[in-house]
TIMIPA-860642 format. One line per 10 residues: number of its first residue (from 1); their letters; for each residue x, y, z of C-alpha. Coordinates in steps of 0.5 Angstrom, whole numbers, plus 500, padded with zeros to 3 digits. Example, Ala and Ser with C-alpha at 12.3 -4.5 7.8 and 13.67 -1.06 7.14 Angstrom:
BEGIN
1	AS	525/491/516  527/498/514
//
This chain:
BEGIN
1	XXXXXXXXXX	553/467/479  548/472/480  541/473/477  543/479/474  543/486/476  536/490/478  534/496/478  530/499/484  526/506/484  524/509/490
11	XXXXXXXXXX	528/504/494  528/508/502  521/508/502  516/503/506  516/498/500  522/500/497  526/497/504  524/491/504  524/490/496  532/491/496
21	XXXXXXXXXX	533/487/501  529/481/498  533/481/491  540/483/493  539/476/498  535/473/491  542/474/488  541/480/484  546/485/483  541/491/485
31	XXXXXXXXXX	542/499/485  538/502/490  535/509/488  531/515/492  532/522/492  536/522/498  541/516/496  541/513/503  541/506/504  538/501/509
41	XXXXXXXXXX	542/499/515  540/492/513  541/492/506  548/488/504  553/491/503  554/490/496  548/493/494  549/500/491  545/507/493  544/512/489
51	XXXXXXXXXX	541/519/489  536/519/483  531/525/481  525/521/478  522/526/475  528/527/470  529/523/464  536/524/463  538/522/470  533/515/470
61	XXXXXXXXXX	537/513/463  544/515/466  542/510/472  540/504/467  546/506/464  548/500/458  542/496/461  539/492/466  535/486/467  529/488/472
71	XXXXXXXXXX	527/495/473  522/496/479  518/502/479  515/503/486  513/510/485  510/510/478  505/514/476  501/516/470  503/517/462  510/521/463
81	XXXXXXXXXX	513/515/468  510/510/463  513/514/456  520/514/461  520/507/462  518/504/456  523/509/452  529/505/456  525/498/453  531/497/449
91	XXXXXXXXXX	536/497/456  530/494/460  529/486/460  523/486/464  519/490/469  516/490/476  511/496/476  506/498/483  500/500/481  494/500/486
101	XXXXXXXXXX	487/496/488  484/504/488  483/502/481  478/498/479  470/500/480  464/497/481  458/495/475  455/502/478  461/506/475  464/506/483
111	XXXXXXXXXX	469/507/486  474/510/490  474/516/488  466/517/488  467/514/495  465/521/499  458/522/494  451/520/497  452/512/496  458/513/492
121	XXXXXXXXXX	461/507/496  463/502/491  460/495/492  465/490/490  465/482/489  468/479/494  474/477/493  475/482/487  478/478/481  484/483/476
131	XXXXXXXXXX	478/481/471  474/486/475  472/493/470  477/499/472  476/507/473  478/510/465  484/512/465  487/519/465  491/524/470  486/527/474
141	XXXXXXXXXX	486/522/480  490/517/484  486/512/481  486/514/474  493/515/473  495/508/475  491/506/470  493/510/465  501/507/467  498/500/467
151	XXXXXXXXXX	494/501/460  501/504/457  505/499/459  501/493/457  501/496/451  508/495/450  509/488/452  512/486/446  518/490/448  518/489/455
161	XXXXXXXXXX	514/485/459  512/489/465  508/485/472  504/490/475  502/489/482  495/492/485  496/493/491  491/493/498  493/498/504  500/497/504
171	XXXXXXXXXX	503/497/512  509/495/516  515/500/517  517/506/515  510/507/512  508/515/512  501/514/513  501/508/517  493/506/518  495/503/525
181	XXXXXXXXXX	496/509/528  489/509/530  489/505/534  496/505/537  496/512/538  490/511/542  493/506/546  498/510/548  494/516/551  490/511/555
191	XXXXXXXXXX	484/510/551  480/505/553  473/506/549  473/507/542  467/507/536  467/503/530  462/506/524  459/501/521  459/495/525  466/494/526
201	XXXXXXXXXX	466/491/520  469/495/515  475/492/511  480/494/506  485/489/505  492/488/508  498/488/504  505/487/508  511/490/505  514/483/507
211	XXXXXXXXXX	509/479/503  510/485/497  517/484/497  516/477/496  511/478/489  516/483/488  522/478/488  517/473/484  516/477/479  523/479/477
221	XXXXXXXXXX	525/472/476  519/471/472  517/476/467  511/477/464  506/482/462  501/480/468  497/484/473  496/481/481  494/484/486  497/484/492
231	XXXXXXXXXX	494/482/499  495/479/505  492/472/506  487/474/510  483/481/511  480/482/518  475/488/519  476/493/522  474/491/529  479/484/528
241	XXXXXXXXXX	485/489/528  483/494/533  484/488/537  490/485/535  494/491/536  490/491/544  493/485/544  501/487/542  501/492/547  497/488/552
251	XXXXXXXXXX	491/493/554  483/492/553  479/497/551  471/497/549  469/498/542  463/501/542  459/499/535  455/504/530  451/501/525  452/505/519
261	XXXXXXXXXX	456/511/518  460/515/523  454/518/526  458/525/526  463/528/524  469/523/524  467/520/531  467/512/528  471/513/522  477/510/521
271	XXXXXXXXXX	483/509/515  480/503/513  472/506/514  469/502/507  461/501/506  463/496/504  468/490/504  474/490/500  477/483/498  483/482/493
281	XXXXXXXXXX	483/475/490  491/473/490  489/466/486  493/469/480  499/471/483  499/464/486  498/461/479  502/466/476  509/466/480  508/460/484
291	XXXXXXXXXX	507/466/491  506/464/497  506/469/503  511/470/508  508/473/514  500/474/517  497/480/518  497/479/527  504/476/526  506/482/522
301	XXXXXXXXXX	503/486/527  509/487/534  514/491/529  509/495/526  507/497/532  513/498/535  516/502/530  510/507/531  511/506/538  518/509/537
311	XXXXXXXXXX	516/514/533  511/517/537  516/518/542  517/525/545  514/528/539  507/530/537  503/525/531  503/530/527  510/531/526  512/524/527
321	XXXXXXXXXX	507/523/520  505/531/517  502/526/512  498/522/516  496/530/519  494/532/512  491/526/509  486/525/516  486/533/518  478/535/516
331	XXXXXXXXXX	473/536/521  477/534/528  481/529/525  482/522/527  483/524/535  478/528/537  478/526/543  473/531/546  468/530/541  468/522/542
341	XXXXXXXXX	467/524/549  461/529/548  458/524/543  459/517/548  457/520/555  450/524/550  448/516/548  449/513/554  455/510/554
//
């Protein structure tokens, strides 16, 4: 006897993986679906792939077809996929929704989209409960579309109960901008020296694709109208992290601190550079479904840093990851060696 059969949207990315794996092993009778239809090599072999067009209503409704018991969106965004969803509510039994951490702002009216402004950098609590006041919702950003998604579909709870989860910096596998590369790249080219803005005590908290997987797997076999964030149990800085994949790939560098933001240019900055830190409370995903999580951030670690080892092989970062490339580019981008050398050997060290 299964759980029913489950719906997984965006199934061959990061998240989509491990999520596929985690219900068909639950007991759900799951149809995988991506752009591309390709499947896993650790799916089941019971699971099925399927080629989806997310942006085409009538395909999205042939794939739910006379129904299913949980849909789970991993690639939502703004009112169009949220009128997509809640127009197949009568074939839908509940859903599973990602949203982001991105979407909340401090009592100053900031956040992540103000965060490149003079100041802009949002002064969170410490940890941030899903109480916390968000960014208005709209089309404009990142931020601003996954509350709208959240808004329309709450207000449609009475028809299908939908758990949206606000995700922290999703890593492991598989991901197309893997904030480890920093490190792990450097540590292949031989680097031994590196600089850390802000002390090395910038966190953005951690959300390994195992333990979202498990929320995911939770969330499906208990419906709700809920929001939960979704973080790692414990967020390192920036430093902790640096050293953690030193650890797994058995070398030692030199961290150089800099007080303050990067000194110039991108010398310092790193994709978990924050002013200030950013720290999900997961109380309520404990009390709500029962969550525990599945894996560590350094236990997780070796496979993350293996997979991008691999990547990494014989071919330039840039084409291993063009949208790490893109996001990162400006002003040097996250290798500029040269000028790391200029400013190191210019202050002294």
């Amino acid at each position: 006897m299964t759980r029913g059969n489950a719906v997984v949207i965006g199934a061959t990315g990061q998240t989509g993986r491990v999520a596929v794996q985690a219900l068909a092993e639950d007991g759900w009778e799951v149809r995988a679906a991506s752009r591309g239809g390709g499947r896993d090599p650790r799916w089941p072999e019971e699971v099925r792939a399927l080629r989806l067009d997310r942006e085409d209503d009538g395909a999205l409704a042939a794939l739910v077809g006379d129904g299913c018991d949980v849909i789970v969106d991993l690639v939502a965004y703004g009112r169009p996929h949220a009128r997509q969803l809640t127009g197949l509510a009568d074939r839908i039994g509940s859903a599973v929704v990602m949203s982001s951490g991105a979407v909340y702002e401090d009592d100053r009216g900031r956040g992540f989209d103000t965060q490149g402004e003079p100041d802009g950098f949002p002064r969170y609590p410490v940890p941030i409960p899903e109480s916390l006041r968000t960014v208005a919702p709209g089309e404009a950003t990142y931020g601003t579309r996954k509350v709208r998604l959240e808004r329309d579909l709450l207000a449609a709870g009475g028809t299908l109960p939908v758990t949206l989860l606000r995700a922290g910096a999703i890593h492991g596998p598989y991901c197309r901008t893997p904030r480890e590369l920093y490190f792990v790249k450097r540590a292949l080219d031989g680097r031994r020296r590196r600089v850390l803005a802000y002390g090395g005590r910038s966190v953005f908290h951690p959300m390994h694709v195992a333990n979202l997987a498990e929320l995911i797997r939770l969330a499906a076999a208990r419906p709700g109208s809920r929001v939960l964030n979704a973080g790692d149990p414990e967020a390192p800085d920036v430093a902790a992290i640096g050293a953690a994949v030193d650890a797994v790939l058995g070398v030692e560098s030199e961290t150089v601190l800099v007080d303050g933001p990067p000194p110039e240019g991108t010398i310092g900055d790193t994709p978990w550079g924050t002013a200030h830190p950013v720290v999900y409370d997961m109380t309520a995903a404990g009390r709500e479904l029962g969550y525990r999580a599945v894996t560590g951030y350094a236990e997780s670690l070796p496979g993350t840093v293996e997979w991008l080892t691999e990547r990494l092989r014989d071919r330039r970062w840039e084409d291993a990851f063009p949208e790490m490339a893109r996001n990162y580019g400006a002003h040097g981008g996250l290798f500029d060696y040269a000028a790391e050398d200029d400013w190191l050997e210019r202050h002294g060290h």
